[in-house]
C-alpha positions in Angstrom: -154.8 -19.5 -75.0 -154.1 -15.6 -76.1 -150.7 -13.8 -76.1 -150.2 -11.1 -74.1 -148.2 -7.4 -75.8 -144.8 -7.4 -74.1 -143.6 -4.5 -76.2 -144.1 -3.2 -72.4 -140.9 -5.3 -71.1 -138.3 -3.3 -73.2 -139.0 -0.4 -70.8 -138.2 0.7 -67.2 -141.1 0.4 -65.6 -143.5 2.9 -64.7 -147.4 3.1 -63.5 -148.5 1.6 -66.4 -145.4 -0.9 -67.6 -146.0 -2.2 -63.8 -149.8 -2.5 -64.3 -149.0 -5.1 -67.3 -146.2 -6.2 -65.5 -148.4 -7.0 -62.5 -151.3 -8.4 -64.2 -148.7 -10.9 -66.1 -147.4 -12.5 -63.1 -150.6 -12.7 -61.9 -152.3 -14.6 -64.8 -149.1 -17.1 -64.3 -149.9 -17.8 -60.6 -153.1 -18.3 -62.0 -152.1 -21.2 -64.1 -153.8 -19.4 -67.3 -152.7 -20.6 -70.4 -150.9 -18.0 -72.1 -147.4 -16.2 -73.4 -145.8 -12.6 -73.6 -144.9 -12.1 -77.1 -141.8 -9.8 -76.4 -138.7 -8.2 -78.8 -135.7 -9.3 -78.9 -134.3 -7.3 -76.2 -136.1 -7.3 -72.7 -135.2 -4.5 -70.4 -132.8 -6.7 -67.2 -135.0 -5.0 -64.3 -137.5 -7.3 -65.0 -137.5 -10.6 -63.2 -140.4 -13.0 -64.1 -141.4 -16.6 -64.2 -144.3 -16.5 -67.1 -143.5 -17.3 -70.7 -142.3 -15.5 -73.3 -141.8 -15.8 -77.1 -138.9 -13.4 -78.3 -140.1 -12.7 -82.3 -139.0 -10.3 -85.0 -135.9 -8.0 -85.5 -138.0 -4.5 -85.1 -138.2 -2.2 -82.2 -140.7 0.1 -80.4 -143.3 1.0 -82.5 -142.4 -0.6 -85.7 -142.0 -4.0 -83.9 -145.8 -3.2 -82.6 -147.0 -2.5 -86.2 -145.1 -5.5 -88.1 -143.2 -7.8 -85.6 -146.2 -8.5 -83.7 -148.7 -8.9 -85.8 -146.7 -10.8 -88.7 -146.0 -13.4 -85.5 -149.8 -13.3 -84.5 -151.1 -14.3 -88.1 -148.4 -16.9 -88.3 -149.5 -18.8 -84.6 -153.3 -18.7 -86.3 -154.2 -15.3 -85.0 -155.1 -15.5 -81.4 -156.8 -13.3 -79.2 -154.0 -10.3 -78.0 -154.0 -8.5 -75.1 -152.0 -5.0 -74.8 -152.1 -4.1 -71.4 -149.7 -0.5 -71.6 -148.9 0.4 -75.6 -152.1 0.8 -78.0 -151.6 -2.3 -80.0 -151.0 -3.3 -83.5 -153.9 -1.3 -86.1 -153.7 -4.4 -88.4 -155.1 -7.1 -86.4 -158.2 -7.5 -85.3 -159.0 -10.0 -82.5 -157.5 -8.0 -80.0 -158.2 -6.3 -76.3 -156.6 -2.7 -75.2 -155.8 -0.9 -72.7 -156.4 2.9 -72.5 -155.0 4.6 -69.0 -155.8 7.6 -69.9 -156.6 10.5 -72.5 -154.7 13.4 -71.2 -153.1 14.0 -74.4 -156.2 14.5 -76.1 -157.3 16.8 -73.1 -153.9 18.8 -72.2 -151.9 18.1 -75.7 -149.3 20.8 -74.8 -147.8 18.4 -72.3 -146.7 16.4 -74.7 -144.3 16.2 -77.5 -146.1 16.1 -81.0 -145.7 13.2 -82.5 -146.6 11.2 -79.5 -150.1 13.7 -79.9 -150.3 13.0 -83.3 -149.5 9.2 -82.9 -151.7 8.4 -80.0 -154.7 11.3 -81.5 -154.5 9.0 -84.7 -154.1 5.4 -83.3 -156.7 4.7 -80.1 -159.9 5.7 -81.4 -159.2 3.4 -84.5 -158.0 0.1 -82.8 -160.6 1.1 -79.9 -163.2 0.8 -82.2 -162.0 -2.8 -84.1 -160.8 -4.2 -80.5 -163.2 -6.4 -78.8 -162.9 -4.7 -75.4 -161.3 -1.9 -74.3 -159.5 -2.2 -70.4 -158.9 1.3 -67.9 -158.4 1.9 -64.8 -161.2 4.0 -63.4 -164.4 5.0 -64.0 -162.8 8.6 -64.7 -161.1 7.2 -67.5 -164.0 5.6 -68.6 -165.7 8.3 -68.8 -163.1 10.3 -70.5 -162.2 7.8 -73.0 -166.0 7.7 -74.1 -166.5 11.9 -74.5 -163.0 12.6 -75.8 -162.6 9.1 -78.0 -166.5 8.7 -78.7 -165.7 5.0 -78.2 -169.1 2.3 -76.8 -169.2 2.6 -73.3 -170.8 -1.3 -73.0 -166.9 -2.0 -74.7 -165.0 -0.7 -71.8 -164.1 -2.2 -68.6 -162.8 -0.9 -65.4 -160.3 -3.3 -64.0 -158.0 -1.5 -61.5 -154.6 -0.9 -61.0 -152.3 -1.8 -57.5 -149.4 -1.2 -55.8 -146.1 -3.1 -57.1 -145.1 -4.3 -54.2 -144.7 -8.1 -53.0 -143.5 -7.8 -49.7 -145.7 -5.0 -47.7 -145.6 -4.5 -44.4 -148.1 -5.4 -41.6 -150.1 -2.7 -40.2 -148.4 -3.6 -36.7 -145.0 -2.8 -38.6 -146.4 0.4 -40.6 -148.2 1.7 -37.4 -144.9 1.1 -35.2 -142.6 2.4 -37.2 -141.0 6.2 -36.4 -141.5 8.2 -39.2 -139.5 11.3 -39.7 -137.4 10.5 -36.7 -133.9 9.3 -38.8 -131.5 11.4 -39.7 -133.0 13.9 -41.6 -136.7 15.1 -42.0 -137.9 14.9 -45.6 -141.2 14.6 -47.7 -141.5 12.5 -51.0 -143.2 13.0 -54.5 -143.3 10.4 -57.2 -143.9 10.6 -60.6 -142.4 10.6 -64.1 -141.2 14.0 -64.3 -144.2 14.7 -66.6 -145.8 18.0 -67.1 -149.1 17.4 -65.5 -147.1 16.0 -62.5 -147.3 19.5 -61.2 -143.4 19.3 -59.6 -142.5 22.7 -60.7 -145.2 24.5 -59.0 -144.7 21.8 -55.7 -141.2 23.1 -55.4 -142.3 26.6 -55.2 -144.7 26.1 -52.8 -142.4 24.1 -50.6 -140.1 26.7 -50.6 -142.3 28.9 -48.5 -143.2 26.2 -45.8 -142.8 26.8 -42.1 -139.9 24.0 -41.2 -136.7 24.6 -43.1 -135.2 21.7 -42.0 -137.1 19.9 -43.9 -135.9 18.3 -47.5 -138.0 17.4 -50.2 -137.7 14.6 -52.5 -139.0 14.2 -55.9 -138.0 11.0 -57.6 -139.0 9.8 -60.8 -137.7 9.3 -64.3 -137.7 11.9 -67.7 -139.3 10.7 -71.1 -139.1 11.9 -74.7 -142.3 11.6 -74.7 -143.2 14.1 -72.3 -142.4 18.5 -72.3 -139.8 18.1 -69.3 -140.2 20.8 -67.2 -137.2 22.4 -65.9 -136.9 21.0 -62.2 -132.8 21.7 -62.2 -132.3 25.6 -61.1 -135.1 24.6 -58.4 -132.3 21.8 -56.7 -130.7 22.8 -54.2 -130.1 21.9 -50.1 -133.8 20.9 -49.8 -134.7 20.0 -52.6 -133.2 17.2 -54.1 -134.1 14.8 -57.5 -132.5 11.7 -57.3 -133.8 9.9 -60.5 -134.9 6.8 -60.8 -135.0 5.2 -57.0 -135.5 1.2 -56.9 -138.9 -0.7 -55.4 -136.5 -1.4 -52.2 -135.0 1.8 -51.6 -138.1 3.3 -52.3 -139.9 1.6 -49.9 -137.6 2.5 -47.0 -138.1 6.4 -48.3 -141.9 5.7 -48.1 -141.3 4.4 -44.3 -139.0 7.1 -42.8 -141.1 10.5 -44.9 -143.0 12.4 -42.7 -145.5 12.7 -45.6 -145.9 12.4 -49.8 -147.4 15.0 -51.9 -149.3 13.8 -55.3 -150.1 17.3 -56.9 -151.1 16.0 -60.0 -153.2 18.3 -62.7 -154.8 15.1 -64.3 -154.8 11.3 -63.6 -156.6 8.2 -64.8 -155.5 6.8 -61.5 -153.0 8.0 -59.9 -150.4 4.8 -58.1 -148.1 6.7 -55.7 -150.4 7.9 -53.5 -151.7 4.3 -52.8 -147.9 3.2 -52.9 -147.6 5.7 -49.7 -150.8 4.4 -48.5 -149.2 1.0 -48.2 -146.6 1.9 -45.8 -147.9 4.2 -43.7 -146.8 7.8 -45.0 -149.5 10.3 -45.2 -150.7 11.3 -48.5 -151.5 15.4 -49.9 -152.8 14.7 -53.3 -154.7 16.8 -55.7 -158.8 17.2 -55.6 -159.1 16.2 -59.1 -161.9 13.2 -60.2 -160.0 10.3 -60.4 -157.7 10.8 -57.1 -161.1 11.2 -55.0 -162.4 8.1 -56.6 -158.9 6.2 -56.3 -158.3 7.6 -52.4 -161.4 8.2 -50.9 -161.2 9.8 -47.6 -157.7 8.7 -47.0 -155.7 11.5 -48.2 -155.5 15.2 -47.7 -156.8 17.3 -50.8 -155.1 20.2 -51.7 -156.1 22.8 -54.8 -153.3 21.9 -57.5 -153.5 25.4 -59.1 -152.3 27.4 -55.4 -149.2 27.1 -54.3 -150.6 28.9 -50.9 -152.9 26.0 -50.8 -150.2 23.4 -51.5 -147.8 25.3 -48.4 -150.9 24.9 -46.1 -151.8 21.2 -46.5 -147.9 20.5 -46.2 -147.3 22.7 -42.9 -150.8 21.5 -41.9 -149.7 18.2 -42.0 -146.4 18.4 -40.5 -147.4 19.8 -37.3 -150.4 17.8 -36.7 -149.5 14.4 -35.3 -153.2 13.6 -34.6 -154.4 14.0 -38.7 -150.9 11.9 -39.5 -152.0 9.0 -37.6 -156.2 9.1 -38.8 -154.8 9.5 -42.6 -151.9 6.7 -41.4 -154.8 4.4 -40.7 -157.5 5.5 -43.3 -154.9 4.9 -45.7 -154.0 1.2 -44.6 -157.8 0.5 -45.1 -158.2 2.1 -48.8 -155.4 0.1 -50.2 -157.6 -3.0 -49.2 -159.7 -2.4 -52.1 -157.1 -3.2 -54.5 -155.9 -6.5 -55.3 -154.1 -7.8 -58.7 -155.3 -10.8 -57.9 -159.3 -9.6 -58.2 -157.8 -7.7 -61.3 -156.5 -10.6 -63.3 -159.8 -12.3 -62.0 -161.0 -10.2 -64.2 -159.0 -9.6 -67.4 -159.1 -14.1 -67.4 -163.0 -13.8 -67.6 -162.9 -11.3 -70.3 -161.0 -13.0 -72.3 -162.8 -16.1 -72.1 -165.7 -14.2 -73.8 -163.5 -14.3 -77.1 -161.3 -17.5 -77.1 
């Protein structure tokens, strides 16, 4: 048996709340013995079937630090597993989970403390923990120069789409794109810095087709330096906020294409989201997208807005590279599988049980 950090299922979910998220419900169909050691108040988007144990009266942070680790010692200290937040510093037999280190690259995109915090915090539980999860081997990579944490202690296990109910590829490869009643494109993110949305915006502002609207959708965090998307809105461009897995989906299914201009990723989900039904993906040539996408995406220079206009009028007009990146795309996303994931995370825990 081990517990699992559900400090995760206070929050809305994003790439890496879903990757715990994901991995959870997997272990349950699984039939592995475990439980989700959660606060006392669990964010209502989440709808789940594997067990939880609600302990202690902190939150955030301080429930990580004391709650958790109070209620480990007092169940006889079994093996924890923090699959989005660092985990606790005082307890030992633990595994992490580090996405990424772009606040140790690019700390400007960041609010301080959350530099400071995280600066001071991984490389100290990475070094006690037993094993040490990512996503790539980019992060892996990054994690050992920047961190200077054992490379044998790391282990790539792979993030997925959160979707339950995908389409077939005689649905995706049927379906009209762009053909409702309005033409639009789609990016997806946290509205975080490194995102690259402000200088998307500008470049879509000089593309060929005026009729066409673009979409960016995600969420804000104090976490992250904000930038300033709102004297950008206007007719064509358009931020919604946070857009539901269902709604979202349909987006993905009627966008002529999604752009993922990212300045730095330890995977990168959306463009593999798109992937999985059928929209075309522009992302950014940066290391862990081409390991992520392969040859089933469009790369574009994140740094040029001319190059970013290009790929996006490119795209548009060419219903020929549509359907090949349509179809390379619906092949790439085979190589991900939560199930193969928790696979996985169960055998590495069985090393330390």
């Amino acid at each position: 048996m081990f517990v699992v950090n559900g400090r995760y299922l206070t929050q809305r979910a994003s790439g890496v709340h879903r990757y715990a998220f994901e991995i959870c419900n997997q272990l349950h169909e699984m039939g592995v013995d475990f439980h989700v050691a959660v606060p006392q108040e669990i964010h209502p988007d989440y709808k789940f079937k594997f067990k939880t144990v609600r302990c202690g009266c902190l939150k955030s942070h301080l429930w990580e630090q004391i709650s958790l680790p109070r209620y480990l010692k007092k169940i006889g200290s079994p093996l924890l597993i923090s699959f989005s937040s660092c985990g606790p510093l005082n307890y030992d037999n633990q595994i992490i989970t580090i996405h990424d280190v772009s606040h140790e690259r690019y700390p400007q995109w960041f609010s301080k403390g959350y530099v400071r915090f995280y600066h001071y915090m991984f490389p100290r539980i990475g070094r006690k923990a037993h094993a040490i999860l990512t996503v790539s081997q980019f992060s892996k990579d990054e994690i050992v120069d920047t961190l200077r944490l054992d490379p044998n202690k790391i282990h790539i296990v792979h993030s997925n789409v959160p979707f339950k109910d995908k389409p077939s590829v005689e649905e995706i490869m049927q379906e009209t794109h762009a053909q409702g009643k309005e033409k639009y494109i789609i990016a997806v993110s946290n509205m975080d810095p490194r995102k690259n949305f402000v200088r998307l915006a500008k470049a879509f502002q000089n593309i060929d087709d005026r009729d066409v609207k673009l979409y960016i959708i995600g969420m804000q965090y104090k976490a992250f330096n904000t930038p300033d998307l709102q004297n950008m809105v206007g007719e064509n461009i358009i931020l919604p906020g946070f857009v539901d897995d269902e709604a979202l989906q349909e987006m993905y299914k009627k966008a002529s294409l999604s752009v993922y201009p990212s300045l730095y990723e330890g995977f990168g989900l959306p463009p593999l989201e798109s992937m999985t039904f059928g929209c075309p993906a522009i992302v950014s040539d940066i290391p862990a997208l081409r390991e992520i996408t392969g040859d089933a995406a469009l790369y574009v220079d994140p740094y040029k807005e001319e190059d970013i206009t290009n790929k996006i009028n490119l795209l548009l007009k060419n219903v020929v590279l549509q359907n090949e990146l349509r179809t390379k795309g619906l092949e790439q996303v085979k190589n991900y599988s939560w199930e193969k994931s928790a696979t996985q995370v169960y055998e590495l825990t069985q090393r330390f049980i």
